[in-house]
C-alpha positions in Angstrom: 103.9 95.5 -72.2 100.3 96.1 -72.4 97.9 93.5 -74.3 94.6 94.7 -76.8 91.6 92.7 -75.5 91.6 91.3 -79.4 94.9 89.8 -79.1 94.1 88.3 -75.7 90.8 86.5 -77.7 92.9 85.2 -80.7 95.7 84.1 -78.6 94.0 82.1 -75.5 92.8 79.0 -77.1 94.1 75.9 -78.3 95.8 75.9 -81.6 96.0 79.6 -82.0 99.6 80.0 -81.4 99.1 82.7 -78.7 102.2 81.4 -76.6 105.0 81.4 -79.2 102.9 84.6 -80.3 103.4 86.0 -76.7 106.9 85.1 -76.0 107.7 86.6 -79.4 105.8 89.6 -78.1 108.3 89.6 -75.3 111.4 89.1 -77.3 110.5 92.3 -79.5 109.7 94.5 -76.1 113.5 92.9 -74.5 114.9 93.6 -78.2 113.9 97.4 -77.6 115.9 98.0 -74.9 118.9 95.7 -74.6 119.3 95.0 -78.4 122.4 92.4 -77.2 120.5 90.0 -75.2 119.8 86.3 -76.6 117.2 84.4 -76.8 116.9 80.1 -76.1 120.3 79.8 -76.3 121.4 76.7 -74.5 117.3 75.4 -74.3 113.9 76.6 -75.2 111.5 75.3 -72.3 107.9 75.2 -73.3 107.2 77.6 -70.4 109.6 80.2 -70.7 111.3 82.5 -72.9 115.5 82.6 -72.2 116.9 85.3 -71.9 121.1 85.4 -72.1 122.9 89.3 -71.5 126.1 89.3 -72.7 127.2 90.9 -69.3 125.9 88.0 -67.2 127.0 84.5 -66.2 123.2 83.2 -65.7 120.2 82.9 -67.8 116.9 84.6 -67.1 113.4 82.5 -67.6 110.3 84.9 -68.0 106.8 83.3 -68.4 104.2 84.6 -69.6 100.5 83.8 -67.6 97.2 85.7 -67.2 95.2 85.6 -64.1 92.3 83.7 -63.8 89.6 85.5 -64.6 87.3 84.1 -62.3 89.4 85.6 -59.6 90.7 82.3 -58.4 94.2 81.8 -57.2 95.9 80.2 -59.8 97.2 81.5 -63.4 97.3 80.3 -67.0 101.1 79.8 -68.6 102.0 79.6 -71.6 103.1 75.9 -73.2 104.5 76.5 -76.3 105.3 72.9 -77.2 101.6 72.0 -76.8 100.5 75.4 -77.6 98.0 75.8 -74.9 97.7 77.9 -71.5 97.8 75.8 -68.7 96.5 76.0 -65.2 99.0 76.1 -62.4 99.1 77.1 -59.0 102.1 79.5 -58.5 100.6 81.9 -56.7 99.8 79.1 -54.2 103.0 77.4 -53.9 104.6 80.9 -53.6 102.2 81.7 -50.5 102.7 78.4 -48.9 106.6 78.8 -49.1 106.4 82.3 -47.6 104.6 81.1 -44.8 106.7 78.0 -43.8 109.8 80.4 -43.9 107.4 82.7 -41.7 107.4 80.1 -39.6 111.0 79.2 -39.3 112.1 82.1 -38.8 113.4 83.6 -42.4 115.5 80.1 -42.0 114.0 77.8 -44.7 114.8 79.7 -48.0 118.1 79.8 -47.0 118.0 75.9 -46.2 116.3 75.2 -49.7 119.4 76.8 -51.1 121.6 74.6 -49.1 119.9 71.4 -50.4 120.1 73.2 -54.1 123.6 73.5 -53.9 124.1 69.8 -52.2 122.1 68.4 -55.8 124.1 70.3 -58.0 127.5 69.0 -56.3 125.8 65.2 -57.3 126.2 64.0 -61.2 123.6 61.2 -60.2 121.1 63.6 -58.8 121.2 65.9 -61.9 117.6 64.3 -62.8 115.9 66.0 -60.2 114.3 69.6 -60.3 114.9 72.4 -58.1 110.9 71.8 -57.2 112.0 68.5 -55.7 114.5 69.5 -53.5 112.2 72.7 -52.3 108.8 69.7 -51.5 111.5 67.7 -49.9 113.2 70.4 -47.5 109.1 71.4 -47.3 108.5 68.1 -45.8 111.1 67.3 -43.7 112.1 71.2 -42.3 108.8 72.1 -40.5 110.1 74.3 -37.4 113.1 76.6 -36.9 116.1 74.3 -36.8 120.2 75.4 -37.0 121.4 74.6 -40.6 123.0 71.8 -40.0 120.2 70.1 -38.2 117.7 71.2 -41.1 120.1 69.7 -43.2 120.3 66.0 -41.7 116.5 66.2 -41.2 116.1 66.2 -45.0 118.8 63.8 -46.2 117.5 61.5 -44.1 113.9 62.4 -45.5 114.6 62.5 -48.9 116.6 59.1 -48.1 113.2 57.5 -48.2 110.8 59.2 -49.4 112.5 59.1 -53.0 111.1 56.0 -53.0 107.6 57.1 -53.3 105.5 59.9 -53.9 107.2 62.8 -53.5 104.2 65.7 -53.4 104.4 68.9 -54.1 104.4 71.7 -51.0 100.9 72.5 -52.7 100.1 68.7 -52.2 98.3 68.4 -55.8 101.6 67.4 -58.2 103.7 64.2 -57.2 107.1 65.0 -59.1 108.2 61.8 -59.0 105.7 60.5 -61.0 108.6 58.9 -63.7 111.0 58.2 -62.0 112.2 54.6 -62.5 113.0 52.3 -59.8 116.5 52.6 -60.8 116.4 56.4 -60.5 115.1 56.3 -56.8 117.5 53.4 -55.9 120.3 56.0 -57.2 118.6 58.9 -55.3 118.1 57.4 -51.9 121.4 56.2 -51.9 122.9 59.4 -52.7 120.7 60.8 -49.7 121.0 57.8 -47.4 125.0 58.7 -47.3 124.5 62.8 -46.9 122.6 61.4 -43.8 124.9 59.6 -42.6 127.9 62.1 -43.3 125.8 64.8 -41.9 124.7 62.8 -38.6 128.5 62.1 -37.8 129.7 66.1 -38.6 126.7 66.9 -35.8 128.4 64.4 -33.4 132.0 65.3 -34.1 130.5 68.9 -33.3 129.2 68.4 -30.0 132.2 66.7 -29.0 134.0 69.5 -29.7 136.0 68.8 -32.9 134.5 71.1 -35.0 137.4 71.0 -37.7 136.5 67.1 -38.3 132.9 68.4 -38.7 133.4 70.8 -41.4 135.9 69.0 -43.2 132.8 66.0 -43.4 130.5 68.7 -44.3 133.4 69.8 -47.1 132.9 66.3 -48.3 129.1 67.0 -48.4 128.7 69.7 -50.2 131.9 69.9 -52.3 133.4 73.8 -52.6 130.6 76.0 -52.0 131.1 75.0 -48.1 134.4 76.1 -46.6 137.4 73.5 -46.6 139.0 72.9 -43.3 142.4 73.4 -42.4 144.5 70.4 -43.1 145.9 68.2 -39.9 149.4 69.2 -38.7 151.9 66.0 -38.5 151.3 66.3 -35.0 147.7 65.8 -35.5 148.7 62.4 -38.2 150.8 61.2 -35.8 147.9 61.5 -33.2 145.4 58.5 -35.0 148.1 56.1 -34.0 146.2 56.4 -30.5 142.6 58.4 -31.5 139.6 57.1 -30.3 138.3 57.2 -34.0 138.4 58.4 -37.4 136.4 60.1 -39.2 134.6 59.3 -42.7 137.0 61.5 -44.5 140.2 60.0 -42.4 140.8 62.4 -40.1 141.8 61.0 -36.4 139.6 62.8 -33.9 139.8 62.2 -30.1 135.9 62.1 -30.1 134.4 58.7 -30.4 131.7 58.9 -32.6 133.8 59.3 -36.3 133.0 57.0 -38.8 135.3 54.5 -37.8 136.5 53.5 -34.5 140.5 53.0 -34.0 141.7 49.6 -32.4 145.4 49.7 -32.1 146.5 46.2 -32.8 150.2 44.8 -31.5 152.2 43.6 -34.3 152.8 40.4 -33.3 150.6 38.3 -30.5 151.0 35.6 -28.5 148.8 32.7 -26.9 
């Protein structure tokens, strides 16, 4: 879609309707060539056209922005609820993602997704962004680590750091700005237990009892992870005499479940 340098003057400025002007620019070029796609269907952000195909499960978000004409890093999107171009820093937060999964080893996008898909199992973390659970994995995931590890490292992150600022990966936006205290009670709580979930699955795996560990990771992650296979009634029978059991009930040989096991006589005497 090209742009006449006299629709670029009368549409960046305050008041001059140049971003509903540009996402209905947009919707006309979209129009042209897939005449069955929908527009703001389920919500009309202020910073993006919606896009729904008829042949797709998922929406599709395009923004419009112009570069900074000073040459600078950052770009100007379109606000069409305030009708204004603002400043943001993409481009920036896009380079310092790249490197940090540079430096993990391709690992950390992959880890992001992970943490996505842990808020989206969670009713009571459905206030949070995706941007939020990217600057927390950003802060706590700072060197290649195995999934799982990456993954307890930024429960028990996020665990407390809910309870402040939570910055950006840029470090100029702190997106937790208003939040109430309520909301990062509910948050770090919902974190502080993935922690703890997630630090017994790593024991249970070390000693061995690896179904135990993925059935706890199950727990943690709802369906998107793999279920384990169920106990046999061999294996039931077995917690009359385990060592301990695990936060999901399962009797494991390994020590270090949830719960330790303490066969009691059923009747004592002095």
């Amino acid at each position: 879609m090209s742009i006449e340098p006299g629709q670029l003057q009368a549409w960046f400025g305050a008041g001059k309707g140049g971003p509903a002007a540009a996402m209905a620019r947009l919707r006309r070029e979209i129009e042209k060539h897939w005449p069955d796609a929908r527009f703001d269907v389920d919500d009309e952000p202020a910073h993006a056209l919606q896009i729904t195909f008829p042949d797709c499960i998922f929406t599709v978000d395009l923004v419009p922005a112009f570069a900074d004409i000073n040459g600078g890093e950052d770009v100007f999107i379109a606000d069409r609820e305030l009708d204004r171009w603002e400043r943001s820093n993409t481009r920036t937060l896009r380079r310092v993602v790249v490197d940090r999964n540079k430096a993990t080893g391709g690992v950390f996008v992959h880890q992001v997704r992970m943490g996505k898909s842990f808020k989206g199992d969670k009713p009571e973390l459905q206030g949070l962004c995706g941007l939020v659970i990217e600057s927390l994995c950003y802060a706590a995931i700072t060197k290649k680590m195995a999934h799982a590890a990456a993954m307890v490292a930024f429960f028990e992150h996020a665990a407390t750091a809910v309870m402040g600022k939570v910055m950006d990966p840029t470090g100029v936006d702190d997106l937790a700005e208003e939040w109430t205290p309520s909301d990062r009670t509910t948050y770090s709580k919902a974190f502080a237990t993935a922690a703890a979930r997630g630090r017994e699955a790593l024991h249970l795996a070390a000693d061995g009892e690896h179904e135990a560990a993925i059935e706890i990771w199950h727990s943690v992650f709802g369906d998107p992870f793999p279920a384990p296979s169920a106990q046999t009634a061999a294996q039931a029978l077995a917690a009359l005499t385990a060592r301990s059991i695990t936060s999901t009930g399962r009797a494991v040989s390994s020590r270090r479940g949830a719960q330790p096991n303490r066969p009691a006589r059923s009747w004592r005497t002095r």
